[in-house]
C-alpha positions in Angstrom: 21.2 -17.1 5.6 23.2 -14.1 6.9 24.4 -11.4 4.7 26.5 -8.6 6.0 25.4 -5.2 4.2 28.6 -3.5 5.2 26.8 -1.6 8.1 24.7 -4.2 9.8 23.4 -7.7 9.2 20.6 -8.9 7.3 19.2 -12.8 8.0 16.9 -14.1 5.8 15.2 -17.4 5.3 12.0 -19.2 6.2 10.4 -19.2 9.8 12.6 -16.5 11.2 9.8 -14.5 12.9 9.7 -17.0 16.0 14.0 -16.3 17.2 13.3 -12.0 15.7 14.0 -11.5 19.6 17.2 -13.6 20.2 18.7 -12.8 16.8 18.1 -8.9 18.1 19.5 -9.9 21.5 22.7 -11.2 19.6 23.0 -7.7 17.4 23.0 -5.8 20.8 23.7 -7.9 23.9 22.6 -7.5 27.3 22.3 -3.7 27.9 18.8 -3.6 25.9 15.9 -4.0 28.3 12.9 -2.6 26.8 11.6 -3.4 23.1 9.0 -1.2 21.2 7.5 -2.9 18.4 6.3 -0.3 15.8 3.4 -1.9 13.0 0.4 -1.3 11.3 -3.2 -1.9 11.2 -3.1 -4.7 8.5 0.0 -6.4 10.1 -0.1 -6.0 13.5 -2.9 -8.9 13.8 -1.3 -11.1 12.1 2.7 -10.7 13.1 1.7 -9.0 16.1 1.7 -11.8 18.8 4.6 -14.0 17.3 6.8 -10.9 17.0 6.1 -9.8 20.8 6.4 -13.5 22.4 9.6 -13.9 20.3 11.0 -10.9 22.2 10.0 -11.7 25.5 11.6 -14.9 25.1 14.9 -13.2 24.3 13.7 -11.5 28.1 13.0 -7.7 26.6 10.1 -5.8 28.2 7.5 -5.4 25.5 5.3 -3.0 24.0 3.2 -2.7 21.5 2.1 0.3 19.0 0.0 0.6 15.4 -0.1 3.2 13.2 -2.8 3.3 10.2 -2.0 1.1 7.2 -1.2 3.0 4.1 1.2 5.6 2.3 -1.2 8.8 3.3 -0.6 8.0 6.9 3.2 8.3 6.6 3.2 12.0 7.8 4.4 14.3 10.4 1.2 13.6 12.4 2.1 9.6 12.4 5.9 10.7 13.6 4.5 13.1 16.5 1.9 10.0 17.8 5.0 7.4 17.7 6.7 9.5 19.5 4.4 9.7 22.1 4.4 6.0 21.9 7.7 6.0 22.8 7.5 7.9 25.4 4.7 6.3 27.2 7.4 3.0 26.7 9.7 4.8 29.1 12.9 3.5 26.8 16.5 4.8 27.0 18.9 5.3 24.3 19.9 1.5 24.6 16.5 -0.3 24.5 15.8 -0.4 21.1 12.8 -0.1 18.4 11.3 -2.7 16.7 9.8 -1.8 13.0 7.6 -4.7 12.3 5.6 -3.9 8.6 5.9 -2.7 4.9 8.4 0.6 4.1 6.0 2.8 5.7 6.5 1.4 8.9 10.1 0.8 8.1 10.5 4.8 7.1 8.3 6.1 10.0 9.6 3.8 13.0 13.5 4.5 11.1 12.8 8.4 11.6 11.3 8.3 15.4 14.8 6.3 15.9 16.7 8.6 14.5 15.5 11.7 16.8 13.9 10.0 20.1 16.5 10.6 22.4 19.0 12.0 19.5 18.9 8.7 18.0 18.6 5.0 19.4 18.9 1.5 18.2 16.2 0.0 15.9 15.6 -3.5 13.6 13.8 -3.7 10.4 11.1 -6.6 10.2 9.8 -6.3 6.6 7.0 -7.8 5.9 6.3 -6.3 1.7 9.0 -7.9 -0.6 9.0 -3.8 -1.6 10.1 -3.5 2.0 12.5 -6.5 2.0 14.8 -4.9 -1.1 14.3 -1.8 -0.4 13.1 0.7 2.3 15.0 -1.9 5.0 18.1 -1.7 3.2 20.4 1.5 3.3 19.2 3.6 6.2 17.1 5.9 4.9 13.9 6.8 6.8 11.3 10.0 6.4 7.8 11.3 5.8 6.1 12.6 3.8 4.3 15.9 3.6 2.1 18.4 2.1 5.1 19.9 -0.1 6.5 16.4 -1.1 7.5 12.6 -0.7 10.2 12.2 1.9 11.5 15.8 1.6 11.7 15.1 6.1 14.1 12.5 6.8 16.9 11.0 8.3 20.0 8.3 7.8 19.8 6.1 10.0 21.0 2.2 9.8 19.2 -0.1 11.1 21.7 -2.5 14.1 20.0 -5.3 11.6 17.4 -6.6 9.6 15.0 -9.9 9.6 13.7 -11.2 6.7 11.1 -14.1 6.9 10.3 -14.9 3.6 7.4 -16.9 4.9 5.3 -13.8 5.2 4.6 -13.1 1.9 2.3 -16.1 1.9 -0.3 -13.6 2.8 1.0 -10.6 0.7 -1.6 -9.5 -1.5 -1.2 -9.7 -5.1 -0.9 -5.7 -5.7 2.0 -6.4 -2.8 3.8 -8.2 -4.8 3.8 -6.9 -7.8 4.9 -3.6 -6.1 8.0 -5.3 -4.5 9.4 -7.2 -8.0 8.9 -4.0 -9.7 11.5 -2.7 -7.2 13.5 -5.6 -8.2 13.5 -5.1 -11.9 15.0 -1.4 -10.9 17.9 -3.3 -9.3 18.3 -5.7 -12.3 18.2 -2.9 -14.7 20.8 -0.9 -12.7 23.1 -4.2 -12.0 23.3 -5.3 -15.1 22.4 -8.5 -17.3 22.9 -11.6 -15.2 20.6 -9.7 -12.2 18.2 -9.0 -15.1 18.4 -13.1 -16.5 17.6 -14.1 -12.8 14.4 -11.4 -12.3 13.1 -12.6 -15.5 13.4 -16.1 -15.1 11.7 -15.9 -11.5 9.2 -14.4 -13.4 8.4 -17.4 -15.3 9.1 -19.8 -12.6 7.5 -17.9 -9.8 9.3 -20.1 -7.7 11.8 -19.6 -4.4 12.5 -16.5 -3.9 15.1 -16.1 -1.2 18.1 -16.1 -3.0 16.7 -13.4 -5.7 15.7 -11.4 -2.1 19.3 -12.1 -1.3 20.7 -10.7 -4.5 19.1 -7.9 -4.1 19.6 -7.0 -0.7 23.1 -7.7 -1.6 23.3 -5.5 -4.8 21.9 -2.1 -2.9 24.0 -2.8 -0.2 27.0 -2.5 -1.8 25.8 0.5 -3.7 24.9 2.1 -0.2 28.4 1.3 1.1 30.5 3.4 -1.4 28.2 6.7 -0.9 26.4 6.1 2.3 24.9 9.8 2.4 24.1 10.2 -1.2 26.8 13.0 -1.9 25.4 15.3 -3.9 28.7 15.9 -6.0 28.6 12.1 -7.5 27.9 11.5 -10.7 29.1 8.4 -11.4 27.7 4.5 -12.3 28.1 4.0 -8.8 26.6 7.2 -6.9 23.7 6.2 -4.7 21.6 8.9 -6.8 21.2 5.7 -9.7 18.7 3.4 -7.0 16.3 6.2 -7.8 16.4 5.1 -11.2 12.2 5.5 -12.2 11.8 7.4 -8.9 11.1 10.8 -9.9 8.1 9.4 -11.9 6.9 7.9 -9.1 7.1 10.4 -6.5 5.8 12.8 -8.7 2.3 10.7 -9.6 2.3 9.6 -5.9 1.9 12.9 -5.1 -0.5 14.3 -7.8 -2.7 11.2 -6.9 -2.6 12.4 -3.1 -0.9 8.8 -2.1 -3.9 7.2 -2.9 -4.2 5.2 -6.3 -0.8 3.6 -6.6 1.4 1.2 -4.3 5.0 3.2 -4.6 6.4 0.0 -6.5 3.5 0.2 -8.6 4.7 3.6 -9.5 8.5 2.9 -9.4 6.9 0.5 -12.0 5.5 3.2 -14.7 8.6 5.6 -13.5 10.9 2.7 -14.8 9.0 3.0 -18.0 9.2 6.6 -18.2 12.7 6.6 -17.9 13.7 3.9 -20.6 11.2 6.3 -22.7 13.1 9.7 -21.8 16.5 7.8 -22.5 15.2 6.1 -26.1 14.5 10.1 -26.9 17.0 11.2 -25.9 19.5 7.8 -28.4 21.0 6.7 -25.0 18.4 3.6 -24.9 17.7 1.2 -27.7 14.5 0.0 -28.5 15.5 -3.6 -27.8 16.2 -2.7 -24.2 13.3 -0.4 -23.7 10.9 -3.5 -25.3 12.7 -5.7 -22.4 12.1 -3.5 -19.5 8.0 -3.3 -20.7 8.0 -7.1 -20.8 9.6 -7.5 -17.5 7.5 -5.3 -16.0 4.4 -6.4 -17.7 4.9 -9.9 -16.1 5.6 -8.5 -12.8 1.7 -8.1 -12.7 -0.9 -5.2 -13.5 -0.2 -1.9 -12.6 -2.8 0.8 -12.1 -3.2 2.9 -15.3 -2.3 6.4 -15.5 -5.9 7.9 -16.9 -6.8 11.2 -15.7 -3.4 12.3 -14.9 -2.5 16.0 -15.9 1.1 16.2 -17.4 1.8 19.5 -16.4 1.1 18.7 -12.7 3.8 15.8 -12.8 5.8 17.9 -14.2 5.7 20.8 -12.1 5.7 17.5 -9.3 9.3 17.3 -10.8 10.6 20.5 -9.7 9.5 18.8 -5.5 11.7 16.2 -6.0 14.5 15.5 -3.4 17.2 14.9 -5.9 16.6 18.5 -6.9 20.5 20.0 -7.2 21.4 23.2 -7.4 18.4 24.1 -9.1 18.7 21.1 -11.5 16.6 18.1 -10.8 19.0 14.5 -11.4 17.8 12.1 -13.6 18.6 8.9 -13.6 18.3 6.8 -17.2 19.9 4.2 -19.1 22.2 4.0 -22.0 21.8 0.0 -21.6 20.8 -2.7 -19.1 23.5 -2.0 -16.6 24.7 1.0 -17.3 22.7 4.2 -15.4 23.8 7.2 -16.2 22.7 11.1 -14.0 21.6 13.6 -16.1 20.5 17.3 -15.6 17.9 18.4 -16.2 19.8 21.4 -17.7 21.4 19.1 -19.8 17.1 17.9 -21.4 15.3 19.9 -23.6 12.5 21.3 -21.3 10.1 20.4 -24.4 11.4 17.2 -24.4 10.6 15.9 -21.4 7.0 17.5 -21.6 6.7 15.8 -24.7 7.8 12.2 -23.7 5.3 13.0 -20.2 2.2 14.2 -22.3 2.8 11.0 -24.4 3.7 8.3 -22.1 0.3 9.4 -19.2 -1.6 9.0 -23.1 0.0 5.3 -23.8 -0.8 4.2 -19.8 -4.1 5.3 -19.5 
């Protein structure tokens, strides 16, 4: 199916890997010689070939570049060695770049587009259902670094996105549940019938294209009314609320050194977190708090949180891109539905220490 996101158009369906290169021909016509296909080391063998012979098929000049799999290796050393890449693939600023992988890849390859030759064109190839509702969608791309999870970045839209749900055929299962944790954020921001639909697939387990759809759909048009985050909205519909369980998860992420958790696992215990801070804070009922742990819980295992040290998530907090002003912006719930921005000016300093100190006890 195609879906316009307001900036670009996403396809999605099965076995769209084999016409990648003449759907990306349509997006930008004839002037586009030269593709450069940005993966990873996990993907690459298996996507690679398909993904390069669809493109020379839609008669672009190929090449062909890996980074290292994994979050760690999303870091201005990756950036300065794609950039080299591109170089050696002698493109101009209308050939275009080709991210083929999971949201690293997406965020890395998105970032070298954005400043190779002051910016150029590039298409998302998800491969991680994380990837395919999330990091393709919206046009945000960075890196991380010593000082913090993608404080260097860039917006940048992709000219369009391809999504082959066949792939996650040979997603592992840690994959997955990383990528419909991700999707149970969207439910819980959109509201009650997106939340019916992620819980039923979670019984089901069956097609999953038109939930990918729905989502894809949902962020979209959340990306359209506030395409550059503006830091003066507040509102239900600021793109601030898609980092709803974020600041969690950065913050462990980076306490952990990138290592122990896939980011939707962690976007998985942050969605906890926040449903806690908001039940302490009488915006959240216990009904919907016991909700988002059984949605969650059937999304799959997540890593547990032992041997985490509160105090160094929470001074994690204060490195936290949606830092404002001084005032970090958290996003919670006063229902399924209904996000809501809050200062941290506005929270107790004691009470968020308390809810952390607590909730790293419960999820050891």
């Amino acid at each position: 199916m195609g879906l316009a996101t307001g900036f670009y158009e996403a396809a999605i369906g099965s076995g769209l890997l084999g016409s990648a290169g003449l759907q990306t021909r349509r997006w930008l016509g004839n002037t586009a010689r030269r593709a450069a296909i940005i993966s990873d080391s996990n993907v690459l063998p298996l996507y690679g070939e398909a993904i390069r012979e669809s493109f020379r098929d839609a008669r672009f000049e190929t090449s062909v570049g890996a980074v290292s799999a994994g979050e760690r290796y999303k870091s201005l050393k990756s950036l300065e060695q794609t950039l080299s890449f591109l170089s050696q693939s002698r493109l101009s600023r209308t050939d275009v770049i080709i991210a083929l992988g999971g949201g690293v890849v997406g965020d890395l390859a998105g970032l070298a587009a954005a400043v190779y030759l002051r910016g150029m064109p590039f298409i998302q190839i998800p491969t991680t259902l994380l990837a395919m509702v999330d990091s393709s969608v919206g046009g945000k791309t960075g890196v991380n670094t010593k000082f913090g999870k993608n404080l260097v970045g860039a917006f940048h839209s992709p000219a369009g996105v391809v999504i082959d749900t066949d792939v996650l055929t040979t997603l592992p299962r840690r994959e997955m549940t990383a990528g419909l944790c991700e999707m149970i954020k969207h439910a819980a921001l959109s509201g009650k019938p997106l939340f019916r639909q992620t819980s039923a697939y979670l019984d089901r387990r069956d097609e999953l294209g038109s939930l990918i759809a729905e989502n894809v759909q949902f962020k979209a048009s959340i990306v359209a009314g506030d395409e550059r985050e503006s830091t003066a909205r507040r509102d239900a519909r600021s793109r601030k609320i898609l980092n709803l369980g974020h600041t969690f998860a950065h913050a462990i992420e980076k306490v952990t050194s990138f290592r122990r958790f896939r980011h939707g696992e962690a976007v998985g215990h942050g969605l906890l977190f926040a449903a806690e801070l908001s039940k302490s804070l009488a915006m959240l009922d216990e009904t919907s708090v016991n909700l988002l742990y059984d949605v969650v819980h059937r999304a799959g295992k997540l890593p547990p949180l032992d041997g985490i040290n509160s105090q160094e998530v929470f001074d994690a907090f204060a490195a936290d891109k949606k830092n404002i002003g001084g005032s970090l912006q958290w996003v919670l719930l006063k229902g399924i539905g209904k996000p809501v921005i809050v200062g941290q000016n506005e929270i107790p300093t004691t009470k968020i220490k308390s809810v952390l100190k607590a909730f790293l006890k419960q999820r050891a």
